[in-house]
N, C-alpha and C positions, 0 to 999 in steps of 0.2 A: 846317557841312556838314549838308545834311538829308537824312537815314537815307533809304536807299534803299527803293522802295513798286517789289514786284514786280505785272507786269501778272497780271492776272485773263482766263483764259481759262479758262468753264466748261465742266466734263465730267461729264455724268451717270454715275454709277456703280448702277447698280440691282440689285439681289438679292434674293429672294423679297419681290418686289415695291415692295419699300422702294428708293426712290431718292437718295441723296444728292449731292451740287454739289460738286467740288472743284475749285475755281479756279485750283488750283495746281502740277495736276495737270503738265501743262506741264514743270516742273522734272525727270522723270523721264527725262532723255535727258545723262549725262554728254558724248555728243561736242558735243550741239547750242552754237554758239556765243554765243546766247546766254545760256543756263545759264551757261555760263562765266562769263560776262558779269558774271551777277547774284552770281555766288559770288565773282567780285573787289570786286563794287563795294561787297557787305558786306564783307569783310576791308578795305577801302582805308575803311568806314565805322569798324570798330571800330577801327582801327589810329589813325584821328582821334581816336577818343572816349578811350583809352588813352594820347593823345599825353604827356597833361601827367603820366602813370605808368612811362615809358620809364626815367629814369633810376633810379625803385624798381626794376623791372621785372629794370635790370641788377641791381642792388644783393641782390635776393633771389635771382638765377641764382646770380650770385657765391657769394652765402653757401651757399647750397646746394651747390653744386658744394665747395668748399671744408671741408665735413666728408666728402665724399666720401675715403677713400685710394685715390689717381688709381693709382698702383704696387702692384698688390693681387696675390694669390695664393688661389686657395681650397686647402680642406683636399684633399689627394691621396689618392685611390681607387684601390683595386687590381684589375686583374681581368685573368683570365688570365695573367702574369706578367709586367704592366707596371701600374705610377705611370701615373694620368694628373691633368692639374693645368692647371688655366685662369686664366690672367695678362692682366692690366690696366697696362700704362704708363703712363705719366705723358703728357698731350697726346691719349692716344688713347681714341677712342668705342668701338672694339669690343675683343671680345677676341681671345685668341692660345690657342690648343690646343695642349698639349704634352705629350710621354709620355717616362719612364725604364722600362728594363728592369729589373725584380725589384730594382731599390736604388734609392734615392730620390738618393742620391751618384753612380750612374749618369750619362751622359753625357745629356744633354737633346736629345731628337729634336723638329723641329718638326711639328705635322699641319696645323695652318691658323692662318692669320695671317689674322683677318677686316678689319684696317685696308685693307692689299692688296687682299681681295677687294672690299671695299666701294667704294675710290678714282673709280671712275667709274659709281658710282649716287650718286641721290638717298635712295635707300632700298636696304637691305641687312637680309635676314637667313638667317643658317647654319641650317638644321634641323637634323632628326635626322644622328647619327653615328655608324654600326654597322661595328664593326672584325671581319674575318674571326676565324673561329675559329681558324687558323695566323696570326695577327697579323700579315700582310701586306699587306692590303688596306682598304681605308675607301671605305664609301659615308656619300657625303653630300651635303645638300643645298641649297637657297639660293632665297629669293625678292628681289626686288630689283623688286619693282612694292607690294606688302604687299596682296593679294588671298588670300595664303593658298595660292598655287598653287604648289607650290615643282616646280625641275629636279634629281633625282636623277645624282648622278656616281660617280663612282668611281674613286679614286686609288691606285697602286702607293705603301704604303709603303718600298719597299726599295730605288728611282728617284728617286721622286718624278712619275712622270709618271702627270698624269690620261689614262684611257685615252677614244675616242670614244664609251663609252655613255652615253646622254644622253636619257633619261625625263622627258618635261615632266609637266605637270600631275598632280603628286600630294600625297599629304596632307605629302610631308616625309621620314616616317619609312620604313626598310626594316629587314629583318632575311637574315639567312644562312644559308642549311641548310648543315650540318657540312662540305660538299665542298669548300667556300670556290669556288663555280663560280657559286652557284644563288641568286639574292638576291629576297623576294618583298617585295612593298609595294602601297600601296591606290592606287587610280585614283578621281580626282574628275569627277563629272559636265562637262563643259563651260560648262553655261549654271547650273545648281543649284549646283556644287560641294560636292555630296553625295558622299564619300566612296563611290561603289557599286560596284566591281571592285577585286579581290587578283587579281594577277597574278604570273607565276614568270620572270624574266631568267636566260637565260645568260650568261656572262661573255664578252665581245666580241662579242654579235648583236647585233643592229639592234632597237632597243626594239620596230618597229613588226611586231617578229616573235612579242613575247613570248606566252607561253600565260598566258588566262584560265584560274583556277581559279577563282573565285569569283564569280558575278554576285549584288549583294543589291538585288533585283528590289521590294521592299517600299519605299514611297517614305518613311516613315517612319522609315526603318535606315540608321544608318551602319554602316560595315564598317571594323575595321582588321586589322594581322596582326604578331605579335610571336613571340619564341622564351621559351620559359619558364626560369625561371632555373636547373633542372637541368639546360637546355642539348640536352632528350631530342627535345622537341617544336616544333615549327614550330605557329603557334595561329590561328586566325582569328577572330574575336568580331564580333558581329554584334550591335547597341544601337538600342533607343528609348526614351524617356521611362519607359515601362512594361514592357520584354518585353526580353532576350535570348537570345544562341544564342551557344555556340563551338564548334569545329571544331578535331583534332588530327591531326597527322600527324607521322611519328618524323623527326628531324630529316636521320636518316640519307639517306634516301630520298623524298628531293624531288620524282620523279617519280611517287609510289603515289599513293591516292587518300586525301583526310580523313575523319574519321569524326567522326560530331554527338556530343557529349555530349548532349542532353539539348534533342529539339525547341524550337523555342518555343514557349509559351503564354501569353495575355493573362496580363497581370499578374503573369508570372513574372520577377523580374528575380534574373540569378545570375553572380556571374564566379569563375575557377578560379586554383589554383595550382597545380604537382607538385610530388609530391614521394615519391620510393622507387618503388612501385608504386600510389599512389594520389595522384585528385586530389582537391585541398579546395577547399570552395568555400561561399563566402559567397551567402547566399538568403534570401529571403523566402518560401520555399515555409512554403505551411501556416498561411497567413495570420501568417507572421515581420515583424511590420511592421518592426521595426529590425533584422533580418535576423538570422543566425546562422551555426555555421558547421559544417558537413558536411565528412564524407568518403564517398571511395568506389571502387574499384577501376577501375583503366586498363582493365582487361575486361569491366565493366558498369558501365556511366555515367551508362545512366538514373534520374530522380528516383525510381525508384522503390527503387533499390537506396544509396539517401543515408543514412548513419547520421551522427548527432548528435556533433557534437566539443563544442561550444558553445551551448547549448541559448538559444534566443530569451528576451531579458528586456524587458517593459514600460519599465524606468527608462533602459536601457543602447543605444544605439545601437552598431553596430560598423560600422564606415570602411571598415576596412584589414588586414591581414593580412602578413607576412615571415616568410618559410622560410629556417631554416638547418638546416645538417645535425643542431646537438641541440636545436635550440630551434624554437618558433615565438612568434612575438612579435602581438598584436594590436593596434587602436589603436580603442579606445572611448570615444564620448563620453558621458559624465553629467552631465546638469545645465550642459549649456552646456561643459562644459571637456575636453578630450582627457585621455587616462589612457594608460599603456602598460603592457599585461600580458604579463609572459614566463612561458611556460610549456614547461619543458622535457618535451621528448617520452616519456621513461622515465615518467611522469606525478607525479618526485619533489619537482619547483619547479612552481610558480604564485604571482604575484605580482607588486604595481604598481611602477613607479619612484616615488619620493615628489615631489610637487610641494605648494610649500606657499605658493601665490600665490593671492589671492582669482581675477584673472582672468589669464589667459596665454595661451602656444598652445604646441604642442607638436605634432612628427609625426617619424613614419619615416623618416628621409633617405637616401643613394645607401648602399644594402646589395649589389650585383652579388655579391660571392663569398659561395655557397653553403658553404663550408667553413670560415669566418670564425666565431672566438668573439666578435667585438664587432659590437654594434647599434653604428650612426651614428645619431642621432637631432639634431633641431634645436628650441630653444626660445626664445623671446620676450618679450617681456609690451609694454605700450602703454608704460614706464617701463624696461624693459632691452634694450639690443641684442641684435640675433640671435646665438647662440652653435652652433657645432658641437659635438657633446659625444658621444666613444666609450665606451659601457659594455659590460664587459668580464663576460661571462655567467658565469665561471670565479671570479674574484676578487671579483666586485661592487662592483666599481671604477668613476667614472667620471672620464672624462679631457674636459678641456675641452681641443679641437684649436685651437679660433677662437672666438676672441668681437669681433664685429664693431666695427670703430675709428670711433669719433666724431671727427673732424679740429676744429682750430681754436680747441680748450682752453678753452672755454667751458660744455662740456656734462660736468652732475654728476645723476646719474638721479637721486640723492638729492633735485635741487630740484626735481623732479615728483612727482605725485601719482595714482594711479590707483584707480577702484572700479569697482562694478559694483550698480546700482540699478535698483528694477522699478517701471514705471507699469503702470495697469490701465486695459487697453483698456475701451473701450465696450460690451465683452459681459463682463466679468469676469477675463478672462484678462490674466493678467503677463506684461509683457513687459521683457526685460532690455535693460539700456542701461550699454554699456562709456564709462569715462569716463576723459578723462587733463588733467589741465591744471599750470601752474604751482602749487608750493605758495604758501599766502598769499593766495590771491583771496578778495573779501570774496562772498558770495551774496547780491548785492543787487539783482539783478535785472539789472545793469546790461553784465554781461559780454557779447562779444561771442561768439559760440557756432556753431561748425561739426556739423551736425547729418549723419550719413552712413550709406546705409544703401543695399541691394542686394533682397534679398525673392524672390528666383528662384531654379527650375533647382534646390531643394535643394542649394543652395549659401553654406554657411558663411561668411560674415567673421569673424573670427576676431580678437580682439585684438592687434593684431605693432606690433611697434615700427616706427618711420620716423624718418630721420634728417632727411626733407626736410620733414615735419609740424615741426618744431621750429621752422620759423619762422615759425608760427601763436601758436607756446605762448608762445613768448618776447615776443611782442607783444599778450598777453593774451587770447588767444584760450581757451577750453575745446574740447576735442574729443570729438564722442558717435558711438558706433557703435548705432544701433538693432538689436539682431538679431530682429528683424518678422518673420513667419509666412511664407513663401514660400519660407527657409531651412530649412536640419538643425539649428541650434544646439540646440535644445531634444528631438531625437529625428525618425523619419522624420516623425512627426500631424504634426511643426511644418509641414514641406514640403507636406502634402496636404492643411491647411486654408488654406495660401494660394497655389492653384492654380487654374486651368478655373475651373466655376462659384462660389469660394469666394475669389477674386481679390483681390477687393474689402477681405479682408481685410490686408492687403497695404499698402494706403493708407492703411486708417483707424488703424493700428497704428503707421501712422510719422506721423502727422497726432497722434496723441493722448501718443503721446511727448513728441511737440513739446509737447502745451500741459500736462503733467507737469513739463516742464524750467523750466516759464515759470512753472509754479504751484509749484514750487519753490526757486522765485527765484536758478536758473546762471543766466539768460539773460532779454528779454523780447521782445516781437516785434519791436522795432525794432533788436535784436541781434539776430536768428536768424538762420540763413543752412542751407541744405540743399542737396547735396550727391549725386549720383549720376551714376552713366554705362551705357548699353547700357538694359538692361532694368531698372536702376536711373535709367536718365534716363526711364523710362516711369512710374515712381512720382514723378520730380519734375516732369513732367506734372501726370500724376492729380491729384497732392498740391496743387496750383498754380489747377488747375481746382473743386479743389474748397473749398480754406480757402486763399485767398490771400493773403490780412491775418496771416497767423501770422507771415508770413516777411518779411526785408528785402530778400532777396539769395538767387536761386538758383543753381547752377554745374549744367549738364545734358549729358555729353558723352556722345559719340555718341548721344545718346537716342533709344532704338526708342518711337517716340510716334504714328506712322499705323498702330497696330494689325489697323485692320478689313479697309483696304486690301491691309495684305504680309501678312497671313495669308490673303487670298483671292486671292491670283495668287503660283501653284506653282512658278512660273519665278524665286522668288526665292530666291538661297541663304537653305539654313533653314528656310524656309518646312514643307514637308511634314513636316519632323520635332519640329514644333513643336507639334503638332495635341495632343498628349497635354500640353503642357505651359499652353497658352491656349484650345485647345479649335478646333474644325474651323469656320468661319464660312459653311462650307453648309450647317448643321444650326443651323434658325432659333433656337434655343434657346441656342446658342451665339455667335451674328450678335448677337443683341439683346443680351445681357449683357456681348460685349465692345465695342459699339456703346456704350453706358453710359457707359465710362472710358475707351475711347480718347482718350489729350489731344486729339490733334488736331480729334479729331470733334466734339469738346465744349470747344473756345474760346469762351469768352465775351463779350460787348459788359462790361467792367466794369473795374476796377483789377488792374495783377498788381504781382509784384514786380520790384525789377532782375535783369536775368539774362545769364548770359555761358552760352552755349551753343557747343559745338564740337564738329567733327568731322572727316573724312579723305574727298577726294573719290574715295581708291580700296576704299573700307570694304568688306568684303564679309559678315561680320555685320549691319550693321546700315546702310542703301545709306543714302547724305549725301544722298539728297533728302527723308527723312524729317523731319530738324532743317529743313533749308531749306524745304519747304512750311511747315511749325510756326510759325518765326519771318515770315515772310510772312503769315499768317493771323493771328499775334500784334499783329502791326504797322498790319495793319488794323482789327484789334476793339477792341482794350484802348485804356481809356478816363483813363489814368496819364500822369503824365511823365516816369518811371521810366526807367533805361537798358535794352533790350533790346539785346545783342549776338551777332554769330554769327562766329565766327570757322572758315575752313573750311582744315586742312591741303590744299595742292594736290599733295602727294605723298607720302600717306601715307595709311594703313587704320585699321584698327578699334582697333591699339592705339598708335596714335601714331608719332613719330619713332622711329627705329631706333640711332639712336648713344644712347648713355648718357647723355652730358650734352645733347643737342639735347632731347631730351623735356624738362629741366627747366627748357627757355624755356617751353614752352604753362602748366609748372604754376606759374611766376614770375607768366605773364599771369593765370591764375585766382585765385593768392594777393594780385598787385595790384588785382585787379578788386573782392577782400570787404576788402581790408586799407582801400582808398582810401573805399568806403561809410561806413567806420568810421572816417574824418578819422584814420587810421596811414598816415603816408607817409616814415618811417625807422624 
């Protein structure tokens, strides 16, 4: 079967005078039929080139599926004085929502049964779930396209009957002012789906009656709107890249007006908490590059009137923050690894939880009751399953609730092995590299080696366990997490030296890792294989474009890789609020530099490696014509005979299938796609 050659119809694209050709252009019309066309006739192409991997294909679902526990339970949360607890059967993709009154022995009330809901979509997913504050009501939400648009509803707990309000297109989430009448949530653009309007529902009006309170007019800003967890205030927070704002109003009184904490100002970025008669709030004011943490009075809230809880430290990054009535708990990273400080409020405790693992993860887990002596906290490592764990601020106890089950009696973490090792980029700077593989591999250059890495957005990977990675390990695979500059791992610098004009950083950091790994004899390039998706599939671009002989085998899902193009047409979700994080491409200075690395822009006539590329024809992060022109221009320049593949969900978005175990077909197809390169085919 010969790989399908999409036609070439040129479109000049020109911008401060510079004109570029994209032939591909064409593909930018999801109804057009023959788009269609071309996205079946690659998937009927890969689905050939896969053929003789089908029976792995099942064989690695299977096993994966099969350490899964199909009849699960998570740990139960309390709030307001109900147990609530989310259950997994046996057979079924989704899950099931369920509440006790004040006893856990209580009689078991259903809220939603997502198998149900799901039964006549191809795609299904529940959003947010906000229970009145007299525990009789529930809004919630549902998309069943995976655009991200979800329909807000709202159902009588004490009937069971959903009533007719019915709020399309919003982000999902809503909250409740105290009357249990008055429920507000954010409105998405139409054509952007930019979060830009908070709006206020009465309970049985006609949505298309509701009052706007909030237009965020900045195209740059998202908006959303939450209740703070003393339950006083109704919140609005207003976000970009570099700058925010929130808005308060008493819970009580849904109808008064909000009041700003604290304008915006470029490069102010600051979010709140409450608590008594002050709020706190983590900032960068004052050039805090890893922020800090303030307080300051419900009745003067501007910056000006901020005193210092947690004074700004050079080594220390801080995340995150959890209020309870005597404690507040913070969660800072050092040196790559999360820490948690509780510090009771009388000012007579301070102090870390002990962790004594070279690399791990750790965070805050579902805390809702304010009056609560235990943190829920959750921890990991690349060699331990995920655990829930209640520590108990009184006794300094802690209790393990859950530690997640490995199925199928094969898995002993003892026969894994995990570190954490630094190569030195091309300017001097260390960069760390999380590691897991079986114990016993000899380092002889010869290992097969999954290289993974993200680089954006100040956004952490973090070392966590997978139970579905294990069937990499088990067949000799190494596993590497790059955590590369475009990340927090190392503090906010890490994020800001691999951003806008400093980009480039980004590639050469996970490029030079790579030839670390090789010079250190895990892996060589006829084993390497790398690894990313979204804005991680733009570094396996880059990376590709740029040192393509490092690698054997790339995996690139949803890869945002036409940079220059969907940063300069505003109509694309995203788009506008992106400007701070890649930089504005009508400011020639910005045009040319990301002109540079765009993959797409900069395909080459030359050899690449094999590559299995995917995505979702309803994405709305990262729109599936961007992979599809890519592999189209791929197919015509590269000068290999290498496999390129493109496989395209036809009913599904930016994060894949929606049932639990249908997602672990796409990742069976990626694990046979590197496992079969490397002559493993059981």
């Amino acid at each position: 079967m010969q790989a399908p050659k999409a036609k070439k119809t040129p479109t000049e694209l020109t911008v401060h005078g510079d004109t570029r050709i994209d032939n591909y252009y064409w593909l930018n019309n999801r109804e057009a039929p023959d788009v269609i066309d071309y996205l079946n006739a690659e998937n009927a192409y890969t689905k050939h080139m896969m053929r003789h991997t089908e029976a792995f294909q099942k064989t690695l679902f299977e096993e994966m599926k099969s350490r899964i526990k199909e009849d699960d339970t998570s740990v139960p949360y309390k709030l307001n004085g109900y147990w609530y607890l989310t259950k997994y059967k046996k057979g079924n993709d989704y899950p099931i929502y369920v509440r006790k009154k004040e006893s856990l022995d209580a009689e078991e009330e259903l809220l939603f049964d997502c198998n149900e809901m799901a039964k006549d979509h191809a795609y299904f997913n529940l959003g947010g779930i906000s229970i009145s504050p007299d525990n009789t009501l529930v809004a919630f939400s549902t998309d069943t396209v995976s655009r991200r648009q979800y329909t807000i509803q709202i159902k009588n707990l004490v009937t069971g009957e959903i009533y007719p309000d019915k709020i399309l297109n919003t982000t999902g989430s809503a909250t409740w002012a105290n009357d249990n009448r008055t429920l507000f949530y954010a409105m998405k653009d139409p054509v952007t789906l930019r979060a830009h309007k908070i709006f206020k529902h009465k309970l049985f009006s006609d949505s298309k009656s509701d009052t706007e309170v909030y237009h965020e007019v900045e195209e740059s800003f998202n908006t959303f709107v939450y209740k703070s967890k003393s339950k006083k205030y109704i919140i609005i927070g207003s976000s970009s890249t570099l700058s925010s704002e929130y808005r308060f109003l008493d819970a009580n009184t849904p109808d008064n007006e909000f009041k700003v904490i604290q304008k915006r100002t470029k490069n102010l970025e600051y979010s709140i908490a409450h608590y008594q008669d002050s709020f706190y709030i983590i900032s960068n004011i004052d050039k805090s590059t890893n922020f800090k943490v303030c307080k300051t009075s419900e009745k003067a809230t501007e910056k000006e009137h901020w005193q210092d809880v947690i004074p700004h430290r050079n080594n220390v990054l801080i995340e995150d923050i959890e209020i309870f009535k005597d404690y507040l708990v913070v969660n800072e990273r050092e040196n790559g690894l999360n820490k948690l400080r509780i510090m009771s409020w009388n000012g007579e405790e301070d102090y870390y939880l002990p962790f004594n693992s070279e690399t791990y993860t750790t965070y805050i887990g579902n805390n809702p009751e304010f009056e609560s002596n235990l943190l829920r906290y959750g921890f990991n490592s690349l060699t331990s399953p995920s655990s829930v764990i209640d520590y108990n601020f009184k006794t300094k106890e802690s209790q393990i609730k859950k530690e997640q089950e490995v199925l199928g009696g094969t898995f002993n973490k003892d026969n894994y092995e995990s570190k954490r090792i630094w190569a030195t980029a091309r300017d001097g700077v260390k960069i760390p590299i999380s590691l897991v593989y079986k114990k016993g591999i000899k380092l002889d250059g010869k290992n097969p080696l999954l290289q993974y890495a993200y680089g954006s957005y100040g956004s952490t990977i973090d070392p966590s366990f997978s139970t579905i990675r294990l069937s990499l390990l088990d067949r000799g695979f190494i596993y590497a997490i790059s955590h590369i500059r475009g990340g927090e791992y190392l503090g906010r610098d890490w994020y800001e030296k691999g951003k806008l004009l400093t980009k480039l950083n980004t590639f050469t950091d996970f490029i030079d890792c790579s030839k670390f790994l090789i010079q250190e004899k895990y892996t060589s390039n006829k084993h390497l294989y790398a690894y990313g998706g979204s804005a991680g599939g733009l570094l396996m671009g880059a990376i590709i474009n740029m040192e393509s002989d490092l690698y054997n085998g790339v995996l690139a899902a949803v890869p945002f890789v036409d940079v220059v193009t969907t940063m300069l047409d505003d109509t694309i979700p995203l788009t506008t609020g992106e400007y701070d994080e890649w930089g504005n491409p009508n400011d020639l200075d910005y045009y040319n530099y990301m002109k540079s690395y765009s993959p797409y822009d900069n395909v080459k006539t030359k050899a690449y490696p094999n590559m299995l590329v995917t995505t979702g024809l309803h994405d709305s992060q990262v729109q599936y014509w961007e992979p599809a022109k890519w592999v189209a221009k791929l197919r015509d320049l590269k000068t290999d005979s290498n496999k390129l593949l493109l496989h395209t969900d036809m009913e599904s978005g930016h994060g894949g299938a929606s049932g639990r175990f249908e997602s672990l077909k796409e990742v069976a197809l990626e694990y046979a796609f590197l496992l079969d390169l490397e002559g493993i085919h059981g």
